[in-house]
Each structure stands twice: as structure tokens, then as C-alpha cells.
N, CA, C and O of each residue as an XYZ file, in Angstrom:
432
protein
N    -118.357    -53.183     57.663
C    -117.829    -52.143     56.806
C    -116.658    -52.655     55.997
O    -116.089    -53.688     56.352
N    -116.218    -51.893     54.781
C    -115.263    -52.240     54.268
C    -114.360    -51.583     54.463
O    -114.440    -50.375     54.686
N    -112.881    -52.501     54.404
C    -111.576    -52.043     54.628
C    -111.136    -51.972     53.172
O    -111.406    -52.825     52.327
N    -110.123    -50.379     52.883
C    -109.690    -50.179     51.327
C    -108.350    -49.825     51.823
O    -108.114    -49.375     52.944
N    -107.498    -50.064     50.899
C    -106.236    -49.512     51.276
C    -105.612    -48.070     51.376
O    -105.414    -47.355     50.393
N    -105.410    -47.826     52.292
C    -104.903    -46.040     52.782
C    -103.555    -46.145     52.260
O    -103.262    -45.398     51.326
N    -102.685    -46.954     52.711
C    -101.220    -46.782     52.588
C    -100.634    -48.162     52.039
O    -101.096    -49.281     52.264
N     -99.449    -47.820     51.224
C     -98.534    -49.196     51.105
C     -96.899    -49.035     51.577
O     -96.139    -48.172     51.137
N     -96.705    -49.618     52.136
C     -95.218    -49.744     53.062
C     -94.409    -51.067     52.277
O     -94.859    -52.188     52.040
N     -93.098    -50.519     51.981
C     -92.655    -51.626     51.513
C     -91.256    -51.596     52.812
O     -90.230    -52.276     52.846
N     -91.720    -50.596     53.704
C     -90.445    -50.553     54.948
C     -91.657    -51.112     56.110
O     -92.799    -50.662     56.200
N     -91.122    -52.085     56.853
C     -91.997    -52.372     58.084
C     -91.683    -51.841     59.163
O     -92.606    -51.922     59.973
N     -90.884    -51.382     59.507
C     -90.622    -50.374     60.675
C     -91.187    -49.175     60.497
O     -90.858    -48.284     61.280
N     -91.870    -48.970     59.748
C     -92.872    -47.345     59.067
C     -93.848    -48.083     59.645
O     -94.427    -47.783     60.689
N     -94.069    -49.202     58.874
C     -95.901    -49.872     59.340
C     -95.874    -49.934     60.586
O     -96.821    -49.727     61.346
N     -94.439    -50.316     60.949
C     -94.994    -50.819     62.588
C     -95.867    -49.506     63.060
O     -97.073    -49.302     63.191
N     -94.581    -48.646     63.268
C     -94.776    -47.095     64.092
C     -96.323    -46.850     63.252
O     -97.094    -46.255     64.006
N     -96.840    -47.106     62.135
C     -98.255    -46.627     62.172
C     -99.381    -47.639     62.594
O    -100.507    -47.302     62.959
N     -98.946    -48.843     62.498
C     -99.912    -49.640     63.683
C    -100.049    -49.032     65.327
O    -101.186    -48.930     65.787
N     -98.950    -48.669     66.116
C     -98.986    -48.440     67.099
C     -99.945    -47.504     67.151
O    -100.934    -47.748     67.841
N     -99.853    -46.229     66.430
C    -100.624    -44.949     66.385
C    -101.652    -45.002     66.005
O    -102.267    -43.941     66.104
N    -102.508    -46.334     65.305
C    -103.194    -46.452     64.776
C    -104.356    -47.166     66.317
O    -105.479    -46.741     66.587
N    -103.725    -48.113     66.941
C    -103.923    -48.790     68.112
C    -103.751    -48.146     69.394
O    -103.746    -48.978     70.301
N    -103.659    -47.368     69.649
C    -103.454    -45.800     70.543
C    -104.507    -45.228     70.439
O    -105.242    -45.031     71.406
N    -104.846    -44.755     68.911
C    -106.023    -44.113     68.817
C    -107.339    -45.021     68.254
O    -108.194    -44.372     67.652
N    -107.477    -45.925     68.348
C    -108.163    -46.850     68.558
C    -108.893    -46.735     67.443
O    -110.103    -46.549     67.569
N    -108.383    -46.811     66.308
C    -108.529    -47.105     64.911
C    -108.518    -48.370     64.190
O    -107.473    -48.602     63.582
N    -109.393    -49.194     64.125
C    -109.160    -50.609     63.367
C    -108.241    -50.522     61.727
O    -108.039    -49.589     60.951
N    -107.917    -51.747     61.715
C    -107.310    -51.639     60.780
C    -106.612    -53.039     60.489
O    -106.108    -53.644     61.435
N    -106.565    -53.630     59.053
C    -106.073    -54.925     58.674
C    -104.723    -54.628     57.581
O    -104.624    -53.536     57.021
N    -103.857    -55.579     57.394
C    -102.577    -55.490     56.560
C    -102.624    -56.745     56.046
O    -102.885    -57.874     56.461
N    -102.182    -56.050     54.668
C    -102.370    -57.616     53.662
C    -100.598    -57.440     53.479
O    -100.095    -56.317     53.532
N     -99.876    -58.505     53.294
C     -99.148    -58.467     52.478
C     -98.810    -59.447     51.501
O     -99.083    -60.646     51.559
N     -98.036    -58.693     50.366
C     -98.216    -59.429     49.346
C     -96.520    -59.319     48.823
O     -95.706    -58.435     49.090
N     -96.392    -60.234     48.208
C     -94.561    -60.750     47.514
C     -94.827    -60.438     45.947
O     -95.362    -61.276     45.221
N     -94.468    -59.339     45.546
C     -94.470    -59.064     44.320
C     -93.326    -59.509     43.444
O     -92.161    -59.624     43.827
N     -93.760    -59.739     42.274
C     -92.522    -60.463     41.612
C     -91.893    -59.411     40.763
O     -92.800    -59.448     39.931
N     -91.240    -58.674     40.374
C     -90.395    -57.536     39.869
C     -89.006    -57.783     38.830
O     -87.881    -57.657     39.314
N     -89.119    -58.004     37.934
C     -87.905    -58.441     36.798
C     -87.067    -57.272     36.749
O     -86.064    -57.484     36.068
N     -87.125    -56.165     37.211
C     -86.015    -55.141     37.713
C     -84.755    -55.358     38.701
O     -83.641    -54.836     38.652
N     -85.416    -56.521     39.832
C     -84.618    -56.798     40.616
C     -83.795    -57.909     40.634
O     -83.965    -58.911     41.329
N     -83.129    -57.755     40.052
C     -82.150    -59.240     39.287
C     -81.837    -59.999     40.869
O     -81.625    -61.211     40.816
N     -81.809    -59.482     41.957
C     -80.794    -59.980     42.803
C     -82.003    -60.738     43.729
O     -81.839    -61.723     44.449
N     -83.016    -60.136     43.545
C     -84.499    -61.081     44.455
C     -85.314    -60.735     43.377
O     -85.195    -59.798     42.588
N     -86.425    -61.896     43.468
C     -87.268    -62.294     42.634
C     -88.674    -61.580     43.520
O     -89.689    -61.588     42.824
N     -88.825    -61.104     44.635
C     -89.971    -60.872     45.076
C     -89.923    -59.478     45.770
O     -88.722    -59.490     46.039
N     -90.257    -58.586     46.131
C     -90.530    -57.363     47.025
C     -91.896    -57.380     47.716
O     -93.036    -57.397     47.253
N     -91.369    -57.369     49.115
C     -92.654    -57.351     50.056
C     -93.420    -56.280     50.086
O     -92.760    -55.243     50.150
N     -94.648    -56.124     50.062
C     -95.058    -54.694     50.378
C     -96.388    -54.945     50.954
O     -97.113    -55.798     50.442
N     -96.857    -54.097     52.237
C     -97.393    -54.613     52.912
C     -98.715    -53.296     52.455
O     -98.372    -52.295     51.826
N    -100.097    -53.506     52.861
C    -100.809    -52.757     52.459
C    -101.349    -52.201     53.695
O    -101.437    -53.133     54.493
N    -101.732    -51.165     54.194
C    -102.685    -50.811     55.563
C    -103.944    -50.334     54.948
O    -104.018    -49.287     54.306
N    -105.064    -51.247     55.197
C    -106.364    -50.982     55.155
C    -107.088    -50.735     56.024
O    -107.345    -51.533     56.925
N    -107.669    -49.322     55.910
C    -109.268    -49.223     57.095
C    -110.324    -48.877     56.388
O    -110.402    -49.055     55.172
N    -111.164    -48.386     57.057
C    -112.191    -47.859     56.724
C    -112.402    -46.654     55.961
O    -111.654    -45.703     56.189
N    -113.120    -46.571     55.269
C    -112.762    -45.180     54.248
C    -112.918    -44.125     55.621
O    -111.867    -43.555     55.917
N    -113.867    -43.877     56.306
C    -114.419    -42.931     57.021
C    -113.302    -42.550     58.428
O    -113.525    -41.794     59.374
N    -111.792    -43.566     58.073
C    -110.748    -43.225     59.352
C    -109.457    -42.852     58.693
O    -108.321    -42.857     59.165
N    -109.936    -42.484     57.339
C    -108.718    -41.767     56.636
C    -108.290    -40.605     56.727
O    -107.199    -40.267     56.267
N    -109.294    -39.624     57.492
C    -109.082    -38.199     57.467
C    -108.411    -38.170     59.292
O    -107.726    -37.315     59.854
N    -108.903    -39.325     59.739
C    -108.238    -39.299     61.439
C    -107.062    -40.225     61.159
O    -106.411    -40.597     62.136
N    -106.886    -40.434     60.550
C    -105.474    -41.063     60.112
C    -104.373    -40.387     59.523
O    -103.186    -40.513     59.826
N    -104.972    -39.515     58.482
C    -103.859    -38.095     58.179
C    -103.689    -37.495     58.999
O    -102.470    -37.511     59.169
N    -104.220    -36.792     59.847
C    -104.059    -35.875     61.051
C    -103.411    -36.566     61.949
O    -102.599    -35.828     62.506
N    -103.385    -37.613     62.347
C    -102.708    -38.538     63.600
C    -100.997    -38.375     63.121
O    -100.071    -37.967     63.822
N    -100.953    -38.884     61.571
C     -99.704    -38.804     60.864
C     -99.164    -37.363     61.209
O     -98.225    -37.163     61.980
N     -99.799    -36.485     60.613
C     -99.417    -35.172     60.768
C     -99.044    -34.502     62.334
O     -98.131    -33.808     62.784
N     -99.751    -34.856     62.642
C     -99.703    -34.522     64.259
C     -98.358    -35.266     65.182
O     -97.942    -35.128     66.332
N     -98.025    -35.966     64.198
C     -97.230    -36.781     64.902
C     -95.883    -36.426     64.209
O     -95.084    -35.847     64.945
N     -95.446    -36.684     62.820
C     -94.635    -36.062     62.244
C     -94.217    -34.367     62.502
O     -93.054    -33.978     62.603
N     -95.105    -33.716     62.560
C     -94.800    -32.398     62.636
C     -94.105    -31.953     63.623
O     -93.727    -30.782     63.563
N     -93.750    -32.787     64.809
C     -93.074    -32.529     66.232
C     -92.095    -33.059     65.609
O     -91.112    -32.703     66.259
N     -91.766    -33.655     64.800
C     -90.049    -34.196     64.319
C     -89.609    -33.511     63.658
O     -88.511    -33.972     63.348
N     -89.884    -32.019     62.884
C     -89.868    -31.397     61.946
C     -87.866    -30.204     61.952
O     -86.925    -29.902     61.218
N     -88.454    -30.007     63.511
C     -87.085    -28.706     63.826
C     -85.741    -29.987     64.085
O     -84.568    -29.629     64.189
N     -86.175    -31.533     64.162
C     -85.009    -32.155     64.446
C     -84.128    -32.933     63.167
O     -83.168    -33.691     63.304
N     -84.922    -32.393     61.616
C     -84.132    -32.490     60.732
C     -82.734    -32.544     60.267
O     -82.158    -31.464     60.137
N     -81.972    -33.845     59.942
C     -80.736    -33.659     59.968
C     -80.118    -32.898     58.675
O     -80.284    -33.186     57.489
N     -79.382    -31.878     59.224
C     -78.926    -30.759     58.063
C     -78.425    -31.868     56.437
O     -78.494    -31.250     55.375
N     -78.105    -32.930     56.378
C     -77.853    -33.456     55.167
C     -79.457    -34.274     54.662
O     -79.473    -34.796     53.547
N     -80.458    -34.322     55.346
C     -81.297    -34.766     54.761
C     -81.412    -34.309     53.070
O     -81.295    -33.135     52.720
N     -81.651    -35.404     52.139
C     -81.899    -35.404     50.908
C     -82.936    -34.465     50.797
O     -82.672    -33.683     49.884
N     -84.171    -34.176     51.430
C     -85.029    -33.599     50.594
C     -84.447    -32.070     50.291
O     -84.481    -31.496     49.203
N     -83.870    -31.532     51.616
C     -82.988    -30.498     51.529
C     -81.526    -30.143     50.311
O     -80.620    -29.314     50.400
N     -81.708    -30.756     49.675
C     -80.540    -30.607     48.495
C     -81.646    -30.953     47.178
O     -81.088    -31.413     46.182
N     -82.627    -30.837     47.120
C     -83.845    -30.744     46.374
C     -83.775    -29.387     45.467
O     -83.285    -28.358     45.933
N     -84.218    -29.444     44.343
C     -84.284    -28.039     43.297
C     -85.662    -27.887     43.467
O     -86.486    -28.717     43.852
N     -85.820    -26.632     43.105
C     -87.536    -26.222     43.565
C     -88.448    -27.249     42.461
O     -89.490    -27.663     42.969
N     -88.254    -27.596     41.382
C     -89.161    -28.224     40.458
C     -88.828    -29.966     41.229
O     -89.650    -30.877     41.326
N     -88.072    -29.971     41.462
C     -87.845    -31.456     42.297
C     -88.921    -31.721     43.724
O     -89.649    -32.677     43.993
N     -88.708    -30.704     44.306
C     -90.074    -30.233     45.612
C     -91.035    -30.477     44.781
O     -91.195    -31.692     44.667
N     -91.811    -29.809     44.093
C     -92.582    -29.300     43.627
C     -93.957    -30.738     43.580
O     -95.067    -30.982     44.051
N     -93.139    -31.217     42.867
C     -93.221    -33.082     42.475
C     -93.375    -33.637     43.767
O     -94.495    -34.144     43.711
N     -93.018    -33.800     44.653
C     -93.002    -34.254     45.909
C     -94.764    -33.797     46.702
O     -95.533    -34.454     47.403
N     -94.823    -32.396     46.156
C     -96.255    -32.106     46.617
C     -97.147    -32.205     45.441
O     -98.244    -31.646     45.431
N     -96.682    -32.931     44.410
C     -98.134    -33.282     43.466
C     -98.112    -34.428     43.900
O     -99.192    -35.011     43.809
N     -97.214    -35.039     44.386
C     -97.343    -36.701     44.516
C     -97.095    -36.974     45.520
O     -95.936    -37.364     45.661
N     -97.958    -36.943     46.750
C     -97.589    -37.345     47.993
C     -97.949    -38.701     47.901
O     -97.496    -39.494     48.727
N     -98.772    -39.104     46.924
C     -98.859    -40.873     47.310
C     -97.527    -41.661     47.175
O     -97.329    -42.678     47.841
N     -96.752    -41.237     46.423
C     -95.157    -41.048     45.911
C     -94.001    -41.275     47.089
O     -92.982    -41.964     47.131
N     -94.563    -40.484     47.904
C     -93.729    -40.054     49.229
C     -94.035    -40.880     50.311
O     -94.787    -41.853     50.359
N     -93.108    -40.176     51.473
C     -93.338    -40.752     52.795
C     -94.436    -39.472     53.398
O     -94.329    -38.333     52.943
N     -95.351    -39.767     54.326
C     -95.808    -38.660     54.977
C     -94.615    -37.448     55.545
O     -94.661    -36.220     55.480
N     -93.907    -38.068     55.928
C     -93.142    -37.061     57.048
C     -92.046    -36.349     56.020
O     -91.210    -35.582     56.498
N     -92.078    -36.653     54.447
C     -91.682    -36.364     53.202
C     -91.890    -35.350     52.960
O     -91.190    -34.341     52.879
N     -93.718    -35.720     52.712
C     -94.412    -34.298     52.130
C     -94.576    -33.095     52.893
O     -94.538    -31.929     52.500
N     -94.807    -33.659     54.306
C     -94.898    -32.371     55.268
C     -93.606    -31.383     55.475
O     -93.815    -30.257     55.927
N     -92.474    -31.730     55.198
C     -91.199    -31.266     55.328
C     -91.196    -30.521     54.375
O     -90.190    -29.865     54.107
């Protein structure tokens, strides 16, 4: 079968925690990463960003695992979190563009 990319992480402590959950629930899955070169970033020449690929058909048990998992972190929100000082058209954006976001972003 083929592996396509579900997610891109340019934080590896995100990837990790979704490898684990991914390997728990006994979901295959491969990570490419790649060193992008970026002329924005005067101070490094490269940004890592790592890709998580599975199977198209473990994407919908892969949102739910996310969700299921995020949603128990939800009441332990710290009162200065950024998304919370958000204007409603600023939200708004956040749920047209969850590819944009972090999961535990959009669900909040």
C-alpha cells in the first residue's frame, strides 16, 4: 500500500507524542524528513520539517486517536493561552484552516 502524507511537524516533540499514539494503536507509519532551504530565515539556511505518512485508509483512525487524546487536555488550558485572546474573525480562520494549525489548536 501506499504511504501519503497526513501531517507535517516542524516541532519533534509533537511527532514524537504522535508516533507513540500511533504505535499504541498499532498504526504503521513512515517519516521523511526533509531540510528546507528558506531565504526568510537570515539566521539558518535550512528548516527541518518532518512529514508523517500512512496509509490513506488510517487517516480517519488517526484523527480520532488525536482527538481523543487532545480532548482530555482541554479543561487544563492555561488561562493566558494565545488562542484565548483571539477576535472571533481570528478563530474563525483557525477553523477554515486546520491544516494551518496544531490539532489540539483547532479542537480548542
Amino acid at each position: 500500500m501506499e504511504y501519503i502524507t497526513y501531517r507535517k511537524y516542524n516541532d519533534q516533540i509533537l511527532l514524537v507524542e504522535m508516533l507513540d499514539l500511533l504505535k499504541q494503536n498499532g498504526i504503521d507509519y513512515i517519516v521523511d524528513d526533509t531540510a528546507n532551504f528558506d531565504i526568510t530565515y537570515t539566521t539558518s539556511e535550512t528548516r527541518k520539517e518532518f512529514r508523517l505518512k500512512l496509509q490513506k485508509d488510517d487517516f480517519k483512525k488517526a484523527d480520532e486517536l488525536l482527538l481523543n487524546a487532545y480532548s482530555k487536555h482541554l479543561n487544563e488550558v492555561d488561562s493566558n493561552h494565545y488562542l484565548l485572546e483571539f477576535s472571533n474573525e481570528e478563530l474563525i480562520d483557525v477553523l477554515a484552516k486546520p491544516d494551518e494549525w496544531s490539532q489540539f489548536d483547532y479542537l480548542l
